[in-house]
C-alpha positions, -999 to 999 in steps of 0.1 A, spaced: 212 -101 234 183 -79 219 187 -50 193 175 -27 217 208 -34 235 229 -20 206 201 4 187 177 32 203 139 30 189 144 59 173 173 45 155 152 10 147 122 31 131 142 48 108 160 15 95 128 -2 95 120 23 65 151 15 45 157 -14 20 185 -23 4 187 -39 -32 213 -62 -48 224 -44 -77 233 -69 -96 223 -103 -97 222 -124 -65 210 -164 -58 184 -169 -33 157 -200 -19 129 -183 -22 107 -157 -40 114 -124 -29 128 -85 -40 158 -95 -59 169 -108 -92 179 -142 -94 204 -164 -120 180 -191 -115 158 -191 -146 119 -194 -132 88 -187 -149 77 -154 -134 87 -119 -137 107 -106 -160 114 -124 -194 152 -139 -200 150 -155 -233 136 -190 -256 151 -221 -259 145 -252 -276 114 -272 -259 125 -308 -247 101 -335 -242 87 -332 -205 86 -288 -209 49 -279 -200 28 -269 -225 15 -237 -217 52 -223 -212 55 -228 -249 54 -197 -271 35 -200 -300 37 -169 -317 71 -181 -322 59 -214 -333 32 -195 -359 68 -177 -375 93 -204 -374 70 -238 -368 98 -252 -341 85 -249 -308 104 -231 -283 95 -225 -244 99 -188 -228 123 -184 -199 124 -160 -173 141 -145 -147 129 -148 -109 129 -127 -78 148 -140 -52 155 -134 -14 193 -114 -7 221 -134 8 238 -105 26 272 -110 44 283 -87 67 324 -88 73 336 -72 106 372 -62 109 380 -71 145 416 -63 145 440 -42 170 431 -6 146 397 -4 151 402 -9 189 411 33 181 385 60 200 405 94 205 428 96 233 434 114 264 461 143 262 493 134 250 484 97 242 468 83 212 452 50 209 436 44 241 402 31 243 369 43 244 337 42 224 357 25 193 357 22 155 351 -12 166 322 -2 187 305 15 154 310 -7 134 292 -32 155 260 -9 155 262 -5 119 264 -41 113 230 -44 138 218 -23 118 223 -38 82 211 -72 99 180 -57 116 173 -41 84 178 -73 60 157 -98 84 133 -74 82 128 -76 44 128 -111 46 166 -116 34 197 -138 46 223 -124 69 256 -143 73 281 -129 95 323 -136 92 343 -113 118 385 -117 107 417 -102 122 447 -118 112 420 -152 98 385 -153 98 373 -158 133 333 -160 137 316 -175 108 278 -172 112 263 -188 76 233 -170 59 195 -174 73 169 -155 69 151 -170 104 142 -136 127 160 -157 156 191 -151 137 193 -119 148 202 -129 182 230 -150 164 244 -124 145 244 -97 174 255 -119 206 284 -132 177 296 -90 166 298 -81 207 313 -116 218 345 -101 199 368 -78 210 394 -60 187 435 -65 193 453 -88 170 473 -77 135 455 -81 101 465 -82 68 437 -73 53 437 -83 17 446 -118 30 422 -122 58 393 -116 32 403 -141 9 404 -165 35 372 -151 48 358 -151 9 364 -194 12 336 -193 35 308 -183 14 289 -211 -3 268 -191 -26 269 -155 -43 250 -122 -27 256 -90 -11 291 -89 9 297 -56 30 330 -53 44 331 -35 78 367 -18 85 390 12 86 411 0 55 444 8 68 463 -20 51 482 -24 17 454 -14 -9 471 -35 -35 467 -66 -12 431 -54 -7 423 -51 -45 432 -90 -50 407 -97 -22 379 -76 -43 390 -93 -74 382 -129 -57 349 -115 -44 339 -100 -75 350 -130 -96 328 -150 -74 296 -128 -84 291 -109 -52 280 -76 -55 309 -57 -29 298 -24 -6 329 -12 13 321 12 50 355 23 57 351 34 90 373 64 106 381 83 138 381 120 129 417 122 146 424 99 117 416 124 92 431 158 111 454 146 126 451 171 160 479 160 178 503 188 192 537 188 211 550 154 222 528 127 223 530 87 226 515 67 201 507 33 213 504 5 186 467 -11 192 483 -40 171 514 -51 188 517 -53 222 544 -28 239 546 -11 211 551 23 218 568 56 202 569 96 214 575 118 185 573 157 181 539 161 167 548 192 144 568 177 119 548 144 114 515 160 108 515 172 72 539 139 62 510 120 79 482 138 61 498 133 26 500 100 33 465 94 40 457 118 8 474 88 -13 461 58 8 428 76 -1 431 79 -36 445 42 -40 413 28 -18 393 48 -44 410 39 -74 408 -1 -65 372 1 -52 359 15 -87 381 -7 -107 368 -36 -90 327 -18 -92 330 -20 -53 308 6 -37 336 26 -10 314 43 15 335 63 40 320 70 76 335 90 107 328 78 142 311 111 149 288 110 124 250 92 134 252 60 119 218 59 110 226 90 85 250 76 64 230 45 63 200 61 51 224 84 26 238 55 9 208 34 7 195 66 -13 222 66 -33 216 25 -41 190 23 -50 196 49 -82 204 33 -114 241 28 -123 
C-alpha cells in the first residue's frame, strides 16, 4: 500500500507544507516541535527548585544564590516530538454516499472512503514532521489498534490498516471511544474521524475521559451533503446501513423539515459539548476537497487561543 494509492501528488505537496501543533502540552521521546511535561534543560524556562546533591553545577542559578544564598537549580521545559492518534469510525453510517433515485443509503464513494484519505493525509503529514502516528479504527469496540511510531515505514502500517476495514456494524459512539481511549499508553494529539450521529451526551463522557487524560482532542465530523439538505422527494426507501434488513418507505414531504430540525439540535448539542470539553469540532462535507479543509483548519491552529 503506497500513499500515492489514496492521495494524488498534487494533494501530497500541499500537505507536505502543512504542520500541525499540539496546543497544549503533549509527551514525546525525543527533541522535536512540541512542548513537553518532561522538565529538560533547554528551551523555554519552567521554574527553580531546591538543588540536591548529584544536580550539575552549571545548571545552578547563581544570581539567585547572590539574593537569597540557598542554591537553587533552573528548570525548563523541552520540545518534544507529537504523539498523534488518529480514530476512524468504521461503523454501518459512514458506509453512506448518496443514493440512486428513490433509495438512500446505498454505496458509493463513502464518508468512510473520506475519511480514510483524510486520515492518509494527517499521517503523511505527521511522519513527515518527524511525529508519532497511532492508529485505533472502532464500531461497536475498537477494532485496529496500530500504537504510535514515528518510523516512515509506518505509514504503510497505518494506510494498509484504514483500507483493510470496511464499514457495517452499529456503534455507540461515546462507548466505543472510551474503550478505544484504554488503548492509549501516553498523552498527545487524538483526532476522532466520524459523522457524530450518536447520543452527544454519551459522546461528551468520552471527551471528558480523553481530556482528563491530557490529550489535546480535534473532532472531523464528516457529512454527506444529503445529510445536511435533506433532498429526498416523493416516496423513497431508507435502508439502515446498520442493521441488516432494515428497511422503511416513507412520504418524503412530511419528514423533511422534522428531519432538518433535528439535525439543527443534534448540531447545537455536538457544539455545545465540543467547547465545554476545549475539543476542536471541525465539520467537513464529502464534496468538499479534503485537502481544503485541512489546510483551513491547520490555519486556524495554529493561532493563539
Amino acid at each position: 500500500m503506497s500513499i500515492l494509492d489514496l492521495l494524488a501528488p498534487k494533494d501530497l505537496a500541499r500537505v507536505a507544507r502543512l504542520q500541525v501543533f499540539a496546543r497544549e502540552v503533549v509527551e514525546g521521546s525525543c527533541s522535536g516541535r512540541h512542548r513537553s511535561p518532561q522538565k529538560g534543560f533547554s528551551v523555554d524556562f519552567k521554574e527553580h527548585r531546591q538543588y540536591v546533591r548529584g544536580d550539575e553545577l552549571r545548571n545552578i542559578d547563581w544570581k539567585v544564590f547572590g539574593k537569597s544564598d540557598k542554591l537553587f537549580v533552573r528548570q525548563y521545559e523541552e520540545e518534544t516530538n507529537l504523539r498523534c492518534y488518529l480514530m476512524v469510525d468504521t461503523s454501518g453510517s459512514m458506509a453512506y454516499a448518496g443514493s440512486e433515485p428513490g433509495v438512500a443509503g446505498d454505496d458509493a464513494t463513502s464518508k468512510f472512503d473520506y475519511a480514510v484519505r483524510l486520515s492518509a493525509c494527517l499521517a503523511f503529514m505527521m511522519l513527515g514532521q518527524q511525529d508519532a502516528v497511532g492508529l485505533v479504527t472502532f464500531d461497536d469496540r475498537p477494532r485496529k489498534v496500530l500504537p504510535a511510531s514515528g518510523r516512515a515505514s509506518h505509514l504503510q502500517a497505518v494506510l494498509a490498516a484504514l483500507v483493510s476495514q470496511s464499514p457495517g456494524r452499529e456503534t455507540d459512539l461515546g462507548q466505543s471511544l472510551r474503550q478505544a481511549a484504554g488503548t492509549l499508553k501516553r498523552r498527545g494529539l487524538v483526532v476522532v474521524l466520524s459523522d457524530a450521529m450518536g447520543d452527544v451526551t454519551s459522546l461528551g463522557r468520552s471527551l471528558a475521559q480523553l481530556r482528563r487524560g491530557g490529550h489535546d482532542l480535534v473532532f472531523f465530523q464528516i457529512l454527506h451533503p444529503d445529510e445536511q439538505s435533506f433532498p429526498f422527494k416523493g416516496r423513497v426507501r431508507f435502508r439502515n446501513l446498520e442493521i441488516h434488513g432494515d428497511e422503511q418507505t416513507v412520504e418524503t414531504g412530511s419528514l423533511r423539515q422534522l428531519y432538518l430540525d433535528r439535525l439543527a439540535e443534534h448540531q447545537v448539542a455536538l457544539r455545545r459539548v465540543c467547547r465545554a470539553h476545549r475539543v476542536d469540532l471541525v465539520t467537513m462535507t464529502t464534496d468538499r476537497p479534503f485537502i481544503d479543509g485541512l489546510h483551513e483548519y491547520v490555519s486556524v491552529r495554529r493561532r493563539p487561543r
